[in-house]
Structures are given as structure tokens and as C-alpha cells.
N, C-alpha and C positions, 0 to 999 in steps of 0.2 A: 715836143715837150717830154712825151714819154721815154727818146732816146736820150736827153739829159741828165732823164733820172737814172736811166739805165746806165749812163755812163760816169756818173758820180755815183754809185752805188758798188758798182768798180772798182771805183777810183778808192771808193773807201774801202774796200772789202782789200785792197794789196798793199793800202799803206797798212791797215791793222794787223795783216800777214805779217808784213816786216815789222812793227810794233813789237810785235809778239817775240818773235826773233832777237830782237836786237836790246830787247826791255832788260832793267839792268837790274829788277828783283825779282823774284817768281811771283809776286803776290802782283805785282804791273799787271804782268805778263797773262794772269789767270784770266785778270778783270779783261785785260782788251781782249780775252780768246771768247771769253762770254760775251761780248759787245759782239763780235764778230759773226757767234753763231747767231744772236737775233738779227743781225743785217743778212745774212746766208740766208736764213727765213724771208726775208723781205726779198730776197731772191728769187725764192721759189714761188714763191706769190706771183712776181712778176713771169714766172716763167707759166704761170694758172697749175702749180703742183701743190695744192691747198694740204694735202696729205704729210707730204715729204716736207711741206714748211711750218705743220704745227707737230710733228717728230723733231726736227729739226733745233726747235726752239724749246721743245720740250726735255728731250734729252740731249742733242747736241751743248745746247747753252746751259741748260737751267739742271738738269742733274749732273752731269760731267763737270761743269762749273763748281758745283758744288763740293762734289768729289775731288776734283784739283785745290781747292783750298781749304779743307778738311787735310787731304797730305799734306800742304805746306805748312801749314799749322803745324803740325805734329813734328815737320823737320826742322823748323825753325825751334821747335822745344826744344828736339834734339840738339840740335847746332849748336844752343844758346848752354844746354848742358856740356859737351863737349868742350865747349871755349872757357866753360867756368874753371874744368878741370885741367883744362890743359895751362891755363892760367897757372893756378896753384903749384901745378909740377914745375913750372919755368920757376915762379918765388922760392919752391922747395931748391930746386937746381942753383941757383942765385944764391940764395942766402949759403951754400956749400961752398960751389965752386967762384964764386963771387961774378959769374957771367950768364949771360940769360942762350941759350939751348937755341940752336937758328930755327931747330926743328918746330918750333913754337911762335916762330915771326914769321912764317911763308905759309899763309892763306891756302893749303890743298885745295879746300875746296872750289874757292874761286879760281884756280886755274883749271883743274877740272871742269868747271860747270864752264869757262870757255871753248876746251875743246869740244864740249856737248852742244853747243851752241851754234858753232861753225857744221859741226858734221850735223847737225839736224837741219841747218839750213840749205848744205848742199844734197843732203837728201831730200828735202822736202821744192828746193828746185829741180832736182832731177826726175819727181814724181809729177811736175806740173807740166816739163816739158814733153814726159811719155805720155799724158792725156792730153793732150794742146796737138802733138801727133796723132792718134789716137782720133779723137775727135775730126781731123781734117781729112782723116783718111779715111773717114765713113763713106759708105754708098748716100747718094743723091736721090730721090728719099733716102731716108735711112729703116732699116730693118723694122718692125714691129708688129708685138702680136696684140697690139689696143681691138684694132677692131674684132679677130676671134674673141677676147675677154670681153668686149661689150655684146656679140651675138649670145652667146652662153648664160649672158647674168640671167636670162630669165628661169632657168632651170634652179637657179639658185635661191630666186626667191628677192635679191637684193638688190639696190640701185645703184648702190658705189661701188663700181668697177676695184678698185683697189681692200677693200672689204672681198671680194669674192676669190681676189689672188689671194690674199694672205690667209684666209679663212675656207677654202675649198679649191681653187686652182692647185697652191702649191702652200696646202695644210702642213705637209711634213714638216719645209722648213719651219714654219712659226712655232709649231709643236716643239723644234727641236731649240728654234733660240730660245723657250720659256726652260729648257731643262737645264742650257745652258746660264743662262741665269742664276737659279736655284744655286748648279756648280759654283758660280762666283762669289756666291753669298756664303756658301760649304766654307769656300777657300777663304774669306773673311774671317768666321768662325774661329778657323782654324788658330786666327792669330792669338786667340787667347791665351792666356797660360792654363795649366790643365786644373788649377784650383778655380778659377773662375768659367770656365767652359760653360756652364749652364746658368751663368749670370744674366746678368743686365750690362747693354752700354751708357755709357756716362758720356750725353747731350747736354746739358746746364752750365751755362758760364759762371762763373762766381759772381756777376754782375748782370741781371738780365736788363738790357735797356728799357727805359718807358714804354716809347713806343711799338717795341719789338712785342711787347705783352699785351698791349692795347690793339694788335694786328691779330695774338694769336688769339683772341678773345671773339673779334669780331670777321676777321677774313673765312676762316673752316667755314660758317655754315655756306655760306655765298661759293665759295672751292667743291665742295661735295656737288653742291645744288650744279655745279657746271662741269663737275665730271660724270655726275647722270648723261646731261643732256649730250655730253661729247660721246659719251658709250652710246646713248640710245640711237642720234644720228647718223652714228657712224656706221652704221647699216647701209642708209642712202643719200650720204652727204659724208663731206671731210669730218675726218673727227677719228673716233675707234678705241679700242683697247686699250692701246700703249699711252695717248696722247691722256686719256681717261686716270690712269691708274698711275700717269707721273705726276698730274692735278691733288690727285687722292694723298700720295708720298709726301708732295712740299706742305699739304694743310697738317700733315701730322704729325712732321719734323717741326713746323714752328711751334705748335702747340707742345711738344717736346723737350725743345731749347727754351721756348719761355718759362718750361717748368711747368707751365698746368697739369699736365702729367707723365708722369716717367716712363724712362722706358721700358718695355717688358722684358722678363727673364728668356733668357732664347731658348729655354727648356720649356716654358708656356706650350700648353696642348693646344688653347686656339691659336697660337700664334703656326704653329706648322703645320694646324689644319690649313688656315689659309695661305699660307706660304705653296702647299703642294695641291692645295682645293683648284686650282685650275688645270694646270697640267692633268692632273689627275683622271679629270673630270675630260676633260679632252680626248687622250687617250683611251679612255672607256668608251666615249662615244663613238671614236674610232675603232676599236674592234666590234662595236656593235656594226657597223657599216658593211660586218663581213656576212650577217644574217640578215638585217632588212637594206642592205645595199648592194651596191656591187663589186663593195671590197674594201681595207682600212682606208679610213678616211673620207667616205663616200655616204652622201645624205643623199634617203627619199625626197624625188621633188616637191611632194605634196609636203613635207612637213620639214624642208630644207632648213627656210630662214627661223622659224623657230627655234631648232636646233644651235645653227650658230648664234642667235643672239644668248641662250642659256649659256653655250661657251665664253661669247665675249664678257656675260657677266661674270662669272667666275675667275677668267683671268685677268679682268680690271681689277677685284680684289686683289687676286694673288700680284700682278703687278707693282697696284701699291704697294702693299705691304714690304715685297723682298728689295724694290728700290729704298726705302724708309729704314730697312735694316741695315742696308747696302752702307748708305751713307753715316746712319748710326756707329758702324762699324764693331767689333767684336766685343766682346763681354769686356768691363772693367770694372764690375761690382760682383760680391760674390751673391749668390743666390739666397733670397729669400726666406727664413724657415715659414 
């Protein structure tokens, strides 16, 4: 029974591949990539990688998701601008030269977005078939350092293996994807025009649905209340920082798009207190490691898990937060007197 579902889960995850591929509007195309990543989770589930499948589902599907059809939105404005104008030029052309311009009847862009189409497809075959090799050409076992990270955790103080990689095995990287981060949220920013730089972005539809406002009313306390509990166990159980602080982002976005309350000005002091409150905080902790440890990065055993869980709380905030901005996206309102 269990290789059934293993092999309809398959079955579904390559048809929604090519779905995806062959989807004949971007906004298809978004929806089945977000169906995709939740069955990808269901994946990893089955594969027992409870960690890698509530990441997965959290930002694979649910932020990235979100982020992809936040772009199309905005290109499909575009587009729809474009076509208005390009409209008008062919009538102005027309009513002169009494003929309509070919340059205004041959769809650019949909021939373009086929050649993007084909070549993303044989790239993204040619990437399936180097891991398909790849995979078959592993050693018998195959390589792993599980069980030194399970000998070690004691010294760390914590019982999820994967909490002790990302949070002291191999501290630097996750130090460095949170600064990365930050940078992507910089380069968001960035798009603003220079009169609104220190603004606010513009979340609110001109029409908030019923529902949509009846959810942001009553889902956030219930979302906070579960991205505690996913920070606090992710100490010694699946769960952790990232999976916490992308919980904390969607309760704040809806509350945001319903209009309950606006967004903040990206010049707000709390707002880049908490945007850099993690990192920040990390880092310090990490050069502290050079006086009462045994060098950056490095916590006393006696007072290990302490340590990281004060870290993971601060960057479950600063998580939330630069994801929520992330998708916010750069200033469109000018700043507040």
C-alpha cells in the first residue's frame, strides 16, 4: 500500500512538472508550482525528512508562491499597459497612413515566452537527468555524516539533529544565508523611486474580499500561537527558525492585504531594528565564542542550548519580518509626516 502511494505521488509530482511547463498562462503555471511544492513536502514526509518537508512547504510552496504571483501581477499590469498603448499608436498610425503597423499584430511577447518555455524545459530535463546519474552512481551505502551529528548533539545541549547542523555544526552558513537575505530585501528596496525610498509599500486591493478579512481577523492569533510552538520545538523536534518566522510573515501579510493594518514606512526604527535583530545578535554571539569558547561560533557546553534557542528567537523575528517585507515589496507610498 505504502509503494502505491509512493508511486502516485510520483506520478503526480512529473505530471505537475510538465504542468508547469507546458501551462499556457503564468498565473496556471504559479498555482500548479505551489501544488507541486506541497506534494514535494508530502515527499519528504515519506522519505521521514519532517524538517526539509515543513521548509519545503513553507517556503518552497507558500512564500515563493506567493512571490511568483505578486510578479505576475505586476507584469500582467505591465502587459495590459503596454497593449493599451501600443493600441493607440496602431489607431494614431491607421487613421494617417490608413493601414495598421504589423509591428502591433505580432504578439513579441508570446513568442518569446515560447522560446523561454522550450529552453527551461530542456534545461530543467537536462538537470533531472545529471541527478538521476548522480544518484545511481552513489556508493552502496552511501556516504554520511548522520551518525557523527547524532554522537555530538550532546555537547550541544539539543535533540534535533538538524537544529545542531544549522545552529552549531555549520553556524557560518546560516549566519550567512540570514545576511543574505537582508541583501535581497536591500535589493527590493532598491526598486523604489528615490522620492519614495523611505515610504511604505502598497498591499491593499481596492476590494478586500469578505472572507479574506474574516481570516485576517481571526487566523494571526492561532499562526503566532504555532509559530512559538514550531520555534520552541525545533530545538528537539522538526520545526525551527525558518519554518517559525515564514508562519509569523503570512499572519502579517494577511492582516496587511485585508487592511487591518498598513504597512510600515521601510525607514521605521523598529522595523530595521528587527529586520537586523537577528543577524546581529548572532554575530555577537559569535565573536563572544572567541573569549568564553573556543573560537567564532563556538558555545560553552554548559550553557550551549540556551544560547541558541536566544538566537533562534531573534532570528524567527528578523525572519518574519524581511520575508513580509520581501513580498510587500519596495516603497509605493511616500513617507509619512
Amino acid at each position: 500500500m505504502a509503494q502505491l502511494f509512493d508511486l502516485a505521488l510520483v506520478i503526480w509530482l512529473i505530471a505537475l512538472a510538465v504542468h508547469i511547463t507546458m501551462a499556457r498562462t503564468d498565473q496556471n503555471a504559479i498555482i500548479a508550482f505551489i501544488a507541486f511544492g506541497l506534494l514535494l513536502g508530502l515527499g519528504w514526509v515519506q522519505l521521514s525528512a519532517f524538517d526539509v518537508a515543513l521548509t519545503e512547504i513553507a517556503i518552497g510552496a507558500g512564500v515563493t508562491g506567493i512571490l511568483l504571483l505578486s510578479a505576475e501581477a505586476h507584469m500582467r499590469k505591465a502587459r495590459t499597459s503596454t497593449k493599451a498603448t501600443g493600441t493607440k499608436i496602431a489607431k494614431a498610425e491607421a487613421s494617417t497612413t490608413g493601414t495598421v503597423s504589423k509591428a502591433t499584430t505580432i504578439d513579441e511577447g508570446r513568442r518569446i515566452g515560447a522560446v523561454g518555455v522550450i529552453t527551461t524545459a530542456i534545461a530543467c530535463a537536462a538537470v533531472t537527468v545529471g541527478l538521476g546519474f548522480a544518484v545511481l552512481l552513489l556508493p552502496n551505502p552511501a556516504p554520511t555524516l548522520a551518525p557523527a551529528a547524532a554522537a555530538a548533539l550532546d555537547a550541544t545541549g539539543l535533540g534535533n539533529p538538524v537544529t545542531a547542523v544549522l545552529l552549531a555544526y555549520r553556524a557560518l552558513d546560516t549566519l550567512l544565508e540570514k545576511v543574505v537575505l537582508l541583501l535581497a530585501l536591500v535589493g527590493v528596496w532598491s526598486l523604489a523611486p528615490d522620492r519614495l525610498w523611505d515610504g511604505a509599500p502598497a498591499l491593499r486591493p481596492a476590494e478586500v474580499p469578505e472572507p479574506l478579512a474574516y481570516l485576517a481577523r481571526v487566523l494571526p492569533p492561532f499562526g503566532v500561537l504555532i509559530a512559538v510552538y514550531m520555534f520552541w520545538v525545533g530545538a528537539d523536534a522538526p520545526g525551527g527558525t525558518f519554518q517559525a518566522g515564514t508562519v509569523l510573515a503570512a499572519m502579517w501579510l494577511i492582516v496587511m492585504i485585508a487592511g487591518l493594518r498598513q504597512p510600515p514606512d521601510t525607514a521605521l526604527k523598529t522595523l530595521r531594528l528587527l529586520l537586523v535583530g537577528g543577524p546581529a545578535l548572532f554575530l555577537a554571539v559569535g565573536l563572544i565564542g572567541f573569549i568564553i569558547a573556543d573560537g567564532f561560533l563556538a558555545y560553552p557546553e554548559a550553557i550551549a542550548k540556551p544560547l541558541i534557542l536566544v538566537i533562534e528567537a531573534a532570528l524567527t523575528l528578523s525572519i518574519g519580518v524581511t520575508l513580509a517585507m520581501l513580498v510587500a515589496g519596495p516603497a509605493q507610498k511616500a513617507r509619512e509626516p
